[in-house]
MIDO-271637 format. One record per residue: x, y, z of N, C-alpha, C in turn; residue number from 1. Coordinates in nm, 4 decimals, always signed. Layout:
BEGIN
@neast: X	nnorth: Y	nup: Z	caeast: X	canorth: Y	caup: Z	ceast: X	cnorth: Y	cup: Z	resi: NUM
...
***
This chain:
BEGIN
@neast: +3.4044	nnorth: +1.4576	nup: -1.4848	caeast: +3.3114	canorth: +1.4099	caup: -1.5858	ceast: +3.1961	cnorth: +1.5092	cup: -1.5968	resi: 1
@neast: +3.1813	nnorth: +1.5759	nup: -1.7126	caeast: +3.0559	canorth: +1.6290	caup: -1.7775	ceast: +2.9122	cnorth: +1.5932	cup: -1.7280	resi: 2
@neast: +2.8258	nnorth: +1.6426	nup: -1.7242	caeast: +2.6824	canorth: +1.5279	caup: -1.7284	ceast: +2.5435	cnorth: +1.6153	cup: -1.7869	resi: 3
@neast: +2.4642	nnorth: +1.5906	nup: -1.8450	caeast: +2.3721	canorth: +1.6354	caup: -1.9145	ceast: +2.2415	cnorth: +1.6626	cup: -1.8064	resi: 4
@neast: +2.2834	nnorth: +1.5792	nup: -1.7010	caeast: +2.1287	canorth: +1.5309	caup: -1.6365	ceast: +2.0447	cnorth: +1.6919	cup: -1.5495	resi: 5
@neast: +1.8979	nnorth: +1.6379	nup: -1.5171	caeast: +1.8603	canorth: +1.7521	caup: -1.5086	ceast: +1.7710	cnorth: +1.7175	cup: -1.3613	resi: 6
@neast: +1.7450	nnorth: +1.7926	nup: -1.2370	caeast: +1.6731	canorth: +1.7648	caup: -1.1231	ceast: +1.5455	cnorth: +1.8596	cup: -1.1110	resi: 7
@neast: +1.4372	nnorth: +1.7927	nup: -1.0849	caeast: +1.3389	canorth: +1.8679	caup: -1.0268	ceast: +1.2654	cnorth: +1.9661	cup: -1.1656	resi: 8
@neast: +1.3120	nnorth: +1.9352	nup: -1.2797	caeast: +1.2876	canorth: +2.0094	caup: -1.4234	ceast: +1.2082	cnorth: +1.9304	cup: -1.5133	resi: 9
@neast: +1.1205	nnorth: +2.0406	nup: -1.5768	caeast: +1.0586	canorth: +2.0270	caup: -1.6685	ceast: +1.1140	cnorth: +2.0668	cup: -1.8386	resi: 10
@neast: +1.1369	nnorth: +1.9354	nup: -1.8985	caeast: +1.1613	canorth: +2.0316	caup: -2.0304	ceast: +1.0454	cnorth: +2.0924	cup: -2.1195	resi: 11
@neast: +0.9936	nnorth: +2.2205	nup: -2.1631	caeast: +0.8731	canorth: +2.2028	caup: -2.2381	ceast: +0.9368	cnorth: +2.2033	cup: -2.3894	resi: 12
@neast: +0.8435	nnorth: +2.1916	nup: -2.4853	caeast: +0.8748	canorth: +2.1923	caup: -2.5791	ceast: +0.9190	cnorth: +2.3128	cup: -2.6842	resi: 13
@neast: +0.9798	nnorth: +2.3068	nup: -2.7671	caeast: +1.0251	canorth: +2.4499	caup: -2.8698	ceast: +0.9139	cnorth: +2.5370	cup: -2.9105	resi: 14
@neast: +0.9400	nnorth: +2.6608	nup: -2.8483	caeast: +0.8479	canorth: +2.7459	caup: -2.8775	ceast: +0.8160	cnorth: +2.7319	cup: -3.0444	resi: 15
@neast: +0.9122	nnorth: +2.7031	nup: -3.1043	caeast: +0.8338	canorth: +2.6617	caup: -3.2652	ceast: +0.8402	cnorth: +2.5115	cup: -3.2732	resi: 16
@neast: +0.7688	nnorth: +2.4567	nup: -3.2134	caeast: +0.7863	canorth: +2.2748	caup: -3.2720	ceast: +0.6648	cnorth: +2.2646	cup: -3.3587	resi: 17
@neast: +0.6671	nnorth: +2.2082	nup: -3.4475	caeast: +0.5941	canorth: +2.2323	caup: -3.5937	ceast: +0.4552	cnorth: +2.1136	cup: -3.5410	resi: 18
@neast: +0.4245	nnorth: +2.0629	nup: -3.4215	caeast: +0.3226	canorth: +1.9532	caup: -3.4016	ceast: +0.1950	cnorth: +2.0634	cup: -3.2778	resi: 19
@neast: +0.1275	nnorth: +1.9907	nup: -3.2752	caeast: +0.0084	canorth: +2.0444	caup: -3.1882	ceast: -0.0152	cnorth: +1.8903	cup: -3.0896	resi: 20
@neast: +0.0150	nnorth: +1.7931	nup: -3.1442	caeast: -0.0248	canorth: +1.6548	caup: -3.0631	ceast: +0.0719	cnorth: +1.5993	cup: -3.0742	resi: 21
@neast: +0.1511	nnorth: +1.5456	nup: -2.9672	caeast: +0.2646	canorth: +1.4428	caup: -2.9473	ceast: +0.2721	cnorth: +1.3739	cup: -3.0652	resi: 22
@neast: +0.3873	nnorth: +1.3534	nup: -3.1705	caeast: +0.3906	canorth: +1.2172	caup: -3.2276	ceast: +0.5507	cnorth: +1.1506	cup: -3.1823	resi: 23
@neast: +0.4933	nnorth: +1.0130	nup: -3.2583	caeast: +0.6161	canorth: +0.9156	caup: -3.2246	ceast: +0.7656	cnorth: +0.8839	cup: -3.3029	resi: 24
@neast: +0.8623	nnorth: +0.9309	nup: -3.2937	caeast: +0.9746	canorth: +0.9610	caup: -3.4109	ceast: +0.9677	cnorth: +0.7877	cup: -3.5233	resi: 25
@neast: +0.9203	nnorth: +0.8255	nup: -3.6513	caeast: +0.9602	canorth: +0.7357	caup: -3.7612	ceast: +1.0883	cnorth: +0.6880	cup: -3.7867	resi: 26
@neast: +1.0766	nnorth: +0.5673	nup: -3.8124	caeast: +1.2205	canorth: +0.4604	caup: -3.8794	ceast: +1.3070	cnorth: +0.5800	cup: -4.0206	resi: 27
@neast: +1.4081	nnorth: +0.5549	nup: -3.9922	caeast: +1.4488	canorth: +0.5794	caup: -4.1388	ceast: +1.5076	cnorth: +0.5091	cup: -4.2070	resi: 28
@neast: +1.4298	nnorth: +0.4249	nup: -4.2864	caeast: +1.4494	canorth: +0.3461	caup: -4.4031	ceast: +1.4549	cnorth: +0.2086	cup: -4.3234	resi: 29
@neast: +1.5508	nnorth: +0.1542	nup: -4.2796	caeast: +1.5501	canorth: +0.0609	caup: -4.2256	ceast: +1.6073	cnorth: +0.0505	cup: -4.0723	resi: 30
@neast: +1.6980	nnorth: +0.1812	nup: -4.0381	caeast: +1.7388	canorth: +0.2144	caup: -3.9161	ceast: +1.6793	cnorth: +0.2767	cup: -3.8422	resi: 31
@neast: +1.6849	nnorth: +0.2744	nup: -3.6946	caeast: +1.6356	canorth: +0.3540	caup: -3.6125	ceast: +1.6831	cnorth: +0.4732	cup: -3.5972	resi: 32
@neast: +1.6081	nnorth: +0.6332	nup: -3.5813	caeast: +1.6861	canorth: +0.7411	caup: -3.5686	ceast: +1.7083	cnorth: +0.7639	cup: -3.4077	resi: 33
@neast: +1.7569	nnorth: +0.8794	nup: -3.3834	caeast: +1.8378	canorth: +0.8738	caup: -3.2910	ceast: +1.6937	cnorth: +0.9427	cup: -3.1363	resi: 34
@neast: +1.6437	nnorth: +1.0049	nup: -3.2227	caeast: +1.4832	canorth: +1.0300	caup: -3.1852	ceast: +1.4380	cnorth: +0.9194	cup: -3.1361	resi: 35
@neast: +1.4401	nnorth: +0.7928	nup: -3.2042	caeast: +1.3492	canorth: +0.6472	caup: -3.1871	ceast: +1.3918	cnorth: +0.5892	cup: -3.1314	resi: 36
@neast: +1.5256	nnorth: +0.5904	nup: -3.0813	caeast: +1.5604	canorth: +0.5362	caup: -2.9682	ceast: +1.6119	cnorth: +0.6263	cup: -2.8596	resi: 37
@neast: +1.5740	nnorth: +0.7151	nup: -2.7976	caeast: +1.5735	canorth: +0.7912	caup: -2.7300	ceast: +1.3673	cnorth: +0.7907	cup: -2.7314	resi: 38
@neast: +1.2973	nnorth: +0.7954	nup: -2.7720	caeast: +1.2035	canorth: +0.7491	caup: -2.6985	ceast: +1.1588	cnorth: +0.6454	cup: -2.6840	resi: 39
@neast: +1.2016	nnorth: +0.5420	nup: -2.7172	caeast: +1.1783	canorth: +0.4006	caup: -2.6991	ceast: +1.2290	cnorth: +0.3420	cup: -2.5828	resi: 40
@neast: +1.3465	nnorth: +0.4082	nup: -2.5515	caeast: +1.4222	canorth: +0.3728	caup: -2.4171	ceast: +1.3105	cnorth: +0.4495	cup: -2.2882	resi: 41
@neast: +1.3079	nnorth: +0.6116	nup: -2.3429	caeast: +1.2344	canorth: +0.6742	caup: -2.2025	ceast: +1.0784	cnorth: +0.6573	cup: -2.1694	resi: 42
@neast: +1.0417	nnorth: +0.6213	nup: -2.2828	caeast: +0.8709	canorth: +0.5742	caup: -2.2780	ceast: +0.8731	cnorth: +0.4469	cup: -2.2520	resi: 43
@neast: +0.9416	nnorth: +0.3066	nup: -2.2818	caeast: +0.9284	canorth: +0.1877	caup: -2.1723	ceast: +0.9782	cnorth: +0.1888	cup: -2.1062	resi: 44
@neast: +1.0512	nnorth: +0.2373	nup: -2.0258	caeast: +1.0965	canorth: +0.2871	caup: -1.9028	ceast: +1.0756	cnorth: +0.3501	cup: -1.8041	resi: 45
@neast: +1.0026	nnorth: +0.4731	nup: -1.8080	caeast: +0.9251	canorth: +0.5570	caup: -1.7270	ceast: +1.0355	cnorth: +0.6096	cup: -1.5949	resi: 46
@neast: +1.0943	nnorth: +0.6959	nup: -1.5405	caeast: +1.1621	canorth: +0.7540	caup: -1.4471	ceast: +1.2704	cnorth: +0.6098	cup: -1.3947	resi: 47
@neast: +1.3225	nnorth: +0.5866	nup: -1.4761	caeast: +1.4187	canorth: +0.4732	caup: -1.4863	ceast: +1.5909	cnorth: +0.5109	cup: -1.5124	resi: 48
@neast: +1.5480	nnorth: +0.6098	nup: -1.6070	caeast: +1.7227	canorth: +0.6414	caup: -1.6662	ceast: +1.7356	cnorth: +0.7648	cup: -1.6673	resi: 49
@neast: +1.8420	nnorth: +0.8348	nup: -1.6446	caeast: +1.9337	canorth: +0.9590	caup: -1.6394	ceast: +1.9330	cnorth: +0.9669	cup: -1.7922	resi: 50
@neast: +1.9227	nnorth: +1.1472	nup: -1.8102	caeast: +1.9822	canorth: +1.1845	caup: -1.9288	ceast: +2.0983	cnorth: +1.1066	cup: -1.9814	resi: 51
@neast: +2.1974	nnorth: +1.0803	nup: -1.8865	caeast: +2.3358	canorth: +1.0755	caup: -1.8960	ceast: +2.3521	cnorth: +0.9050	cup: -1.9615	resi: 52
@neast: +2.3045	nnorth: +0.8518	nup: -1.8775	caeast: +2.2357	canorth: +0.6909	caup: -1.9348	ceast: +2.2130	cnorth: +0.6774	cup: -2.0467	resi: 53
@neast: +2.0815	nnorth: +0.7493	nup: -2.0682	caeast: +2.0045	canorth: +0.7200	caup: -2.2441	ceast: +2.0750	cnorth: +0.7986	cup: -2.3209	resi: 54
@neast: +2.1604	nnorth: +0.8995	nup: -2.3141	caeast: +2.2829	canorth: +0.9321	caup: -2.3766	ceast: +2.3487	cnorth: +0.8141	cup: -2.4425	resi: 55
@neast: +2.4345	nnorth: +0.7984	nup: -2.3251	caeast: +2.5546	canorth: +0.7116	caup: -2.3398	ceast: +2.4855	cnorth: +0.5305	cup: -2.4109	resi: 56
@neast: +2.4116	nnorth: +0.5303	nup: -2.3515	caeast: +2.3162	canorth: +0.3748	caup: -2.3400	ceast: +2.3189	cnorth: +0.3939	cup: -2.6040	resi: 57
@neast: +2.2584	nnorth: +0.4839	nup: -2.6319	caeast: +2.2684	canorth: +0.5232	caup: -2.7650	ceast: +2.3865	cnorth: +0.5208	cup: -2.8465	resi: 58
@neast: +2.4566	nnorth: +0.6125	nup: -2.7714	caeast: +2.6141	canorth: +0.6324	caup: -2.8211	ceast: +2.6861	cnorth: +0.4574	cup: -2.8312	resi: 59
@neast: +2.6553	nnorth: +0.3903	nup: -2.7006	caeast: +2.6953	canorth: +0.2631	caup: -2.7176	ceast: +2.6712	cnorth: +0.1616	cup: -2.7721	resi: 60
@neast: +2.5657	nnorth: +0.2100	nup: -2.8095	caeast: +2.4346	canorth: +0.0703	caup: -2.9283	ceast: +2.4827	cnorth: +0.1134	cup: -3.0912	resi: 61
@neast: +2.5141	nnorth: +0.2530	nup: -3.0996	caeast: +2.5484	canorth: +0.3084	caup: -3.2441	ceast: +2.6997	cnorth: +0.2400	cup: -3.2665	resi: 62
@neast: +2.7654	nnorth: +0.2439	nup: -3.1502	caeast: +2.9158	canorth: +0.2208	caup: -3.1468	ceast: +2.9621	cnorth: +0.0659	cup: -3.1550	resi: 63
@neast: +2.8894	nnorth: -0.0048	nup: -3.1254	caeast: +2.8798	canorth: -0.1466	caup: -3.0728	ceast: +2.9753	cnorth: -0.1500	cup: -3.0016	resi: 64
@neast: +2.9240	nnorth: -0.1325	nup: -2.9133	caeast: +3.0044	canorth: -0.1696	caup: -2.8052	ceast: +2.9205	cnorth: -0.1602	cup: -2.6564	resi: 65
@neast: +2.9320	nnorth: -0.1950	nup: -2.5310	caeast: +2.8868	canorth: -0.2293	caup: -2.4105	ceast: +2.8305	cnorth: -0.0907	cup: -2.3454	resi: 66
@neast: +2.6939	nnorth: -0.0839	nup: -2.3526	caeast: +2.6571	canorth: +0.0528	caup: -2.2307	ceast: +2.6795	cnorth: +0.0335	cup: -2.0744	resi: 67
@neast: +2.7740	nnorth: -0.0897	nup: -2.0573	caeast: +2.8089	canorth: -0.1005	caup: -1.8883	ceast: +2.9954	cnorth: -0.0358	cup: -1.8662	resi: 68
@neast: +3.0039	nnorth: -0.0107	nup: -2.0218	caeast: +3.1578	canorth: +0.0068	caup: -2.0350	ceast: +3.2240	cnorth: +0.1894	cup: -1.9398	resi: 69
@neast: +3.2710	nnorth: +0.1413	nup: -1.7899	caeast: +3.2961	canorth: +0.2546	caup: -1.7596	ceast: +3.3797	cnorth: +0.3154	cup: -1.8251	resi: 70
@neast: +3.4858	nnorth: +0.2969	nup: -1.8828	caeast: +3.5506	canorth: +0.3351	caup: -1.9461	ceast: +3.5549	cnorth: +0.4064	cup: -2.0421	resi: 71
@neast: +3.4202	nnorth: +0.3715	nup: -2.1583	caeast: +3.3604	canorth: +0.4512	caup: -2.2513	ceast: +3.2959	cnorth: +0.5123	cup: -2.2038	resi: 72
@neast: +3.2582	nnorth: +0.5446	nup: -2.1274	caeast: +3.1401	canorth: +0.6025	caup: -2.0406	ceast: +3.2094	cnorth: +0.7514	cup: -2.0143	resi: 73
@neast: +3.3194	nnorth: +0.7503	nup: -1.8905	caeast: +3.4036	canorth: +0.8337	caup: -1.8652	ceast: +3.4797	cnorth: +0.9080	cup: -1.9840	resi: 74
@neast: +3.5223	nnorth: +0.8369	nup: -2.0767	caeast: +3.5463	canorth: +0.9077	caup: -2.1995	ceast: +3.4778	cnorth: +1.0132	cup: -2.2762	resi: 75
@neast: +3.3431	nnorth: +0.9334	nup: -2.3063	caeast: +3.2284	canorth: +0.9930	caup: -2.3464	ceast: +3.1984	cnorth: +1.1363	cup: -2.2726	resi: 76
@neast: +3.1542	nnorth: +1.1360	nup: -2.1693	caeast: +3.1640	canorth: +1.2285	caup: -2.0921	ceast: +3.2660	cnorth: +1.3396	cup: -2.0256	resi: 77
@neast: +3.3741	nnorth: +1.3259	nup: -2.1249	caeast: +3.5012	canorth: +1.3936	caup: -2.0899	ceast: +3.5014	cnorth: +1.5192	cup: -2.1319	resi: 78
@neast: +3.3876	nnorth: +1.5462	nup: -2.1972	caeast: +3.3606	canorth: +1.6732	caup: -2.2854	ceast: +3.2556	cnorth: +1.7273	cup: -2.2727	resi: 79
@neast: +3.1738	nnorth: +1.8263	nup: -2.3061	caeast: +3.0561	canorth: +1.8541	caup: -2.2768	ceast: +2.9632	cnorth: +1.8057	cup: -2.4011	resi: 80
@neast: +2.8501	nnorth: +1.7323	nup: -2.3857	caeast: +2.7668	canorth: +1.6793	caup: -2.4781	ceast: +2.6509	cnorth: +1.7973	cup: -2.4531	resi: 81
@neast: +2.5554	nnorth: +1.7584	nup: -2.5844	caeast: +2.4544	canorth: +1.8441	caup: -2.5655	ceast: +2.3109	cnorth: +1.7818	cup: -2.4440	resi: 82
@neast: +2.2332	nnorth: +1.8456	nup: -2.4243	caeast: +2.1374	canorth: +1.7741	caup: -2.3079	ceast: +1.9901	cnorth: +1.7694	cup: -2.3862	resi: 83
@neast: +1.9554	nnorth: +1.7138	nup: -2.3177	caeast: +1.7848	canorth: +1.6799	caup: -2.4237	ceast: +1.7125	cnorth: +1.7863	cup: -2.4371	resi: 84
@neast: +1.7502	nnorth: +1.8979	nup: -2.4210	caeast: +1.7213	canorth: +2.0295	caup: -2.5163	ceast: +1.7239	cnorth: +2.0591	cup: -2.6210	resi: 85
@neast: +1.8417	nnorth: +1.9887	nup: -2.6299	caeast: +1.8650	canorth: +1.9751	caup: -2.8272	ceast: +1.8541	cnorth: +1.8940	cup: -2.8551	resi: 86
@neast: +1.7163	nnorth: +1.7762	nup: -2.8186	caeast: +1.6719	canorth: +1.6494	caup: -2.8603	ceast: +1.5284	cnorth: +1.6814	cup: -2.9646	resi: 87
@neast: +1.5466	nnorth: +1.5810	nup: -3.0372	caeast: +1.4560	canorth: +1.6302	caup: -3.1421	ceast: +1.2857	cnorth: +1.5613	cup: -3.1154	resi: 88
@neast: +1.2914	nnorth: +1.5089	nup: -2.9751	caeast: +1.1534	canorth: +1.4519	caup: -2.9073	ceast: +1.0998	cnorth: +1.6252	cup: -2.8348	resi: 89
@neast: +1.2061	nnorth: +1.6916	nup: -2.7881	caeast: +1.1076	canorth: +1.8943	caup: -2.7835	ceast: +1.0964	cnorth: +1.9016	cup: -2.8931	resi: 90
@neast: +1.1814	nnorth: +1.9336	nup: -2.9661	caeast: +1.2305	canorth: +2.0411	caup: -3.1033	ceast: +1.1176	cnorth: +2.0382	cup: -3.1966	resi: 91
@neast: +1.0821	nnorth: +1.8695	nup: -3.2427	caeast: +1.0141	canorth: +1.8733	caup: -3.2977	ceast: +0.8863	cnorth: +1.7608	cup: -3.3128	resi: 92
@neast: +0.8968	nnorth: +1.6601	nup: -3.2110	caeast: +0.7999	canorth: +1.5963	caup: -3.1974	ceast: +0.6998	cnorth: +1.5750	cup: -3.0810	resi: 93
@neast: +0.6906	nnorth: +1.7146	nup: -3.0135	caeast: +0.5979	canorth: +1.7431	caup: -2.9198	ceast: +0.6001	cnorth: +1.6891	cup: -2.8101	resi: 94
@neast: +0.7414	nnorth: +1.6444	nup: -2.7262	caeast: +0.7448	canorth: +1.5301	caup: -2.6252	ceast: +0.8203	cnorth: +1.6752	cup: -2.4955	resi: 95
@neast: +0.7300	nnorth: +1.7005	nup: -2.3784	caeast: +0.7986	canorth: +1.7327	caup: -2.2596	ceast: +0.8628	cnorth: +1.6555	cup: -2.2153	resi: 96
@neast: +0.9615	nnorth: +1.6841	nup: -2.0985	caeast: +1.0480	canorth: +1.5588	caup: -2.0260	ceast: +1.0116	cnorth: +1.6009	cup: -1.9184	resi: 97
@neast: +1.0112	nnorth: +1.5059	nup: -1.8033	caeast: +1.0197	canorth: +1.5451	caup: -1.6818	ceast: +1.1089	cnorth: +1.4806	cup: -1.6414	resi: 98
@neast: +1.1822	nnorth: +1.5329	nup: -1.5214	caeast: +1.3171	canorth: +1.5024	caup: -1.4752	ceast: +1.2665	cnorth: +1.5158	cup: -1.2940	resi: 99
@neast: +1.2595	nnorth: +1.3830	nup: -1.2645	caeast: +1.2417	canorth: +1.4034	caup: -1.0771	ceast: +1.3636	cnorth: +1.4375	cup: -0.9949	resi: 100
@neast: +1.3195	nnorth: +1.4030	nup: -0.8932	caeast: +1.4392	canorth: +1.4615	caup: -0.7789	ceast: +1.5482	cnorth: +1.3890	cup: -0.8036	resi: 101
@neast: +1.5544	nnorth: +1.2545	nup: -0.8750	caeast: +1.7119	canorth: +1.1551	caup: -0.8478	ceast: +1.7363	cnorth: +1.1944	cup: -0.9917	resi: 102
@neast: +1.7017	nnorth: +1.2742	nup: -1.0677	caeast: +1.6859	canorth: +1.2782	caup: -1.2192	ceast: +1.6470	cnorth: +1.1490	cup: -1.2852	resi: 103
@neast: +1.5801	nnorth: +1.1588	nup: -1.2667	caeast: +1.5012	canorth: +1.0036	caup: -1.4066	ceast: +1.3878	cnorth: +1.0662	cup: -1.4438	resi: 104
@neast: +1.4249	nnorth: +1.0370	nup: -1.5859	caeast: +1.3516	canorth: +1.1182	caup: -1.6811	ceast: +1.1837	cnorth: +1.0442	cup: -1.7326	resi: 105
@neast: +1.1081	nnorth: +1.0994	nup: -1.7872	caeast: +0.9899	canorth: +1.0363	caup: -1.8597	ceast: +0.9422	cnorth: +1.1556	cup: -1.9056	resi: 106
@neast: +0.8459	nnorth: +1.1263	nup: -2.0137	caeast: +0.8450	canorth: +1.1858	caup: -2.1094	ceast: +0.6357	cnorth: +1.2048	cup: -2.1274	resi: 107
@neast: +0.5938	nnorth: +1.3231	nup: -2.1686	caeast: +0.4369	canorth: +1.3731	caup: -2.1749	ceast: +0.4316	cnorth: +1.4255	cup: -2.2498	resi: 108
@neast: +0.3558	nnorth: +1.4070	nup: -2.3598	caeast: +0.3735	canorth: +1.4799	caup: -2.4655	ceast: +0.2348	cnorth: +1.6053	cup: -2.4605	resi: 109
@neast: +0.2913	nnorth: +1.7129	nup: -2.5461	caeast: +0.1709	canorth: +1.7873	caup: -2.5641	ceast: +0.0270	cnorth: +1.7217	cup: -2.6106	resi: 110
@neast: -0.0546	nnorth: +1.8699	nup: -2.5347	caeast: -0.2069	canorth: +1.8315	caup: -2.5482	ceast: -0.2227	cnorth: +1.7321	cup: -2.4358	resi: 111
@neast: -0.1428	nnorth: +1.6826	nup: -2.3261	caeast: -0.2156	canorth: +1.5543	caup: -2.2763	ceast: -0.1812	cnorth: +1.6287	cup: -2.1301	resi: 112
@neast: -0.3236	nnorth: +1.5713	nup: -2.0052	caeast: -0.3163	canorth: +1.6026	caup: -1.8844	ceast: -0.2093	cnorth: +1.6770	cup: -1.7923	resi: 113
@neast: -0.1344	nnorth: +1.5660	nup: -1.7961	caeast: -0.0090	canorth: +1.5467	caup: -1.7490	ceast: +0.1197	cnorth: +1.6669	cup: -1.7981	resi: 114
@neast: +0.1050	nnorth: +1.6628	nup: -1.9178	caeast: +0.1900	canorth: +1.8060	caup: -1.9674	ceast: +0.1253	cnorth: +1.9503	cup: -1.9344	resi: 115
@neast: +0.0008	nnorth: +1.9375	nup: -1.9107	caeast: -0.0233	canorth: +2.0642	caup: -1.8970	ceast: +0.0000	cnorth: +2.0994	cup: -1.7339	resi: 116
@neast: -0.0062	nnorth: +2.0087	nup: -1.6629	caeast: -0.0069	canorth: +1.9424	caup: -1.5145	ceast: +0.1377	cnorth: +1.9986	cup: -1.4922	resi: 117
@neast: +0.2274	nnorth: +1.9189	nup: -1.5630	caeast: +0.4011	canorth: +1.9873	caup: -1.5424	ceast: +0.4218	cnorth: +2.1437	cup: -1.5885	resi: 118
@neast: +0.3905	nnorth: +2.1574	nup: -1.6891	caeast: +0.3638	canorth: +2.3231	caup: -1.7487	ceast: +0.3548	cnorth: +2.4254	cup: -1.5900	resi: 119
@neast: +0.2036	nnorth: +2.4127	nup: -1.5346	caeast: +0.1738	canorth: +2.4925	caup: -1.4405	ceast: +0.2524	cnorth: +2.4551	cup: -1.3049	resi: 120
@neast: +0.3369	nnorth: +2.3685	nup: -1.2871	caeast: +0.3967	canorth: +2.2959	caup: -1.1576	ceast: +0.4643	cnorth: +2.4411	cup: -1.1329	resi: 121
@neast: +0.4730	nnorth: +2.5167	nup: -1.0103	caeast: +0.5864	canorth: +2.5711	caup: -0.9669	ceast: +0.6450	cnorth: +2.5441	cup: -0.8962	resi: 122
@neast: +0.6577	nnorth: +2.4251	nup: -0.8302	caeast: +0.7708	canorth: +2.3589	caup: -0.8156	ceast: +0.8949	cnorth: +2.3265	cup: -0.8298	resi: 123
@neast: +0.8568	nnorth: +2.3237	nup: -0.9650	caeast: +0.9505	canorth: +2.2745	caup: -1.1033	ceast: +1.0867	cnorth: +2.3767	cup: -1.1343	resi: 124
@neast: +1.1551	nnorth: +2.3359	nup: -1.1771	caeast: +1.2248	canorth: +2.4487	caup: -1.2933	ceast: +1.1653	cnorth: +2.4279	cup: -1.4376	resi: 125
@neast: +1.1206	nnorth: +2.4927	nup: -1.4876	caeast: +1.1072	canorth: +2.4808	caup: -1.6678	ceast: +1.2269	cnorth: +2.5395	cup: -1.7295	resi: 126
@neast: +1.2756	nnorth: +2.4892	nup: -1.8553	caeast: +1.3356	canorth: +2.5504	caup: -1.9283	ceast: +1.2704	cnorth: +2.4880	cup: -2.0798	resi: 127
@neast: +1.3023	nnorth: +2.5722	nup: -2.1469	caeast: +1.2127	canorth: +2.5057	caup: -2.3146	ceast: +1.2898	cnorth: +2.4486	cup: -2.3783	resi: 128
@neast: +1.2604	nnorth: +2.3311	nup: -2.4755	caeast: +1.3479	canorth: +2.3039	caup: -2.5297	ceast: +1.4259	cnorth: +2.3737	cup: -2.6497	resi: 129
@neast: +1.5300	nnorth: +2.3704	nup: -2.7579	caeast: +1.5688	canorth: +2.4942	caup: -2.8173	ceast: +1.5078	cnorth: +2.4611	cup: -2.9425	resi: 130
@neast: +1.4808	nnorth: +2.6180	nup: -2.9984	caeast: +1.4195	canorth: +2.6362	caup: -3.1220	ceast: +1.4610	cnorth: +2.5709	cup: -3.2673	resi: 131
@neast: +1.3838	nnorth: +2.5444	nup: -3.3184	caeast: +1.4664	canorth: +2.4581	caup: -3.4643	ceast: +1.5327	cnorth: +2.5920	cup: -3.5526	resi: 132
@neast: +1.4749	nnorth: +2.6855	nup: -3.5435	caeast: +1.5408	canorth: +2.8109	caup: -3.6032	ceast: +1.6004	cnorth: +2.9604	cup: -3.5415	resi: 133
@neast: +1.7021	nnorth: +2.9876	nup: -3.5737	caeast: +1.7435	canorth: +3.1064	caup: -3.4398	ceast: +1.6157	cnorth: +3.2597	cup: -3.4910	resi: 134
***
C-alpha cells in the first residue's frame, strides 16, 4: 500500500501562492470543495489525522461510501496518490502543515507565530508546497 503521509515535516507554502494572510477555502455554489474539507477536517482536529486518513476520509464522503471501509481504503491506496503538496490549502490559500513524529497533521497559516516558528525549526524537514505555475 502507497501512503502520502509525512514525519517530523513541515509543509511551507508555494513559493508563488497568490495570499500574504492565511485564508479559509470558499463553498462552491452549494458544495463543499475539496480544499473545504480538507481544512475543516485538519483545523477541528488538530494533530489527529494522517495525510493518508483525510485523504481517504474525502475520497469516501465524495464516494458515499464508509471511511472505516478497509477495503476501499487498500484499494485506494493501491496506487500512488498525490500528497498535500499538491493541496490547494499551500498552493494557494496560505496554509503550512505540520506533520509530527506519528504523522498527524495540523495546519498554520502564514503571517502567524507559529508558521514562522515551523519555518525556522531545524529540526524539521521542510519541503514547499508545489507551485501553481511551472
Amino acid at each position: 500500500m502507497k501512503t502520502t503521509n509525512y514525519f517530523n515535516t513541515f509543509i511551507e507554502i508555494a513559493e508563488d501562492c497568490p495570499v500574504k494572510v492565511a485564508e479559509i477555502p470558499a463553498m462552491k455554489g452549494e458544495k463543499k470543495t475539496v480544499a473545504l474539507l480538507q481544512f475543516e477536517i485538519i483545523d477541528q482536529h488538530p494533530y489527529r489525522y494522517t495525510s493518508d486518513e483525510v485523504l481517504f476520509t474525502i475520497h469516501a464522503l465524495k464516494n458515499d461510501f464508509s471511511p472505516h471501509d478497509k477495503s476501499e481504503m487498500e484499494a485506494y491506496f493501491s496506487k500512488g496518490r498525490a500528497c498535500f503538496r499538491a493541496s490547494p490549502l499551500g498552493k494557494r490559500y496560505g496554509w503550512g502543515i505540520h506533520y509530527n513524529n506519528e504523522g498527524k497533521m495540523a495546519l498554520y497559516g502564514i503571517g502567524s507565530k507559529k508558521y514562522s516558528e515551523f519555518v525556522n525549526d531545524k529540526r524539521l524537514e521542510h519541503v514547499k508546497a508545489m507551485r501553481n505555475k511551472r
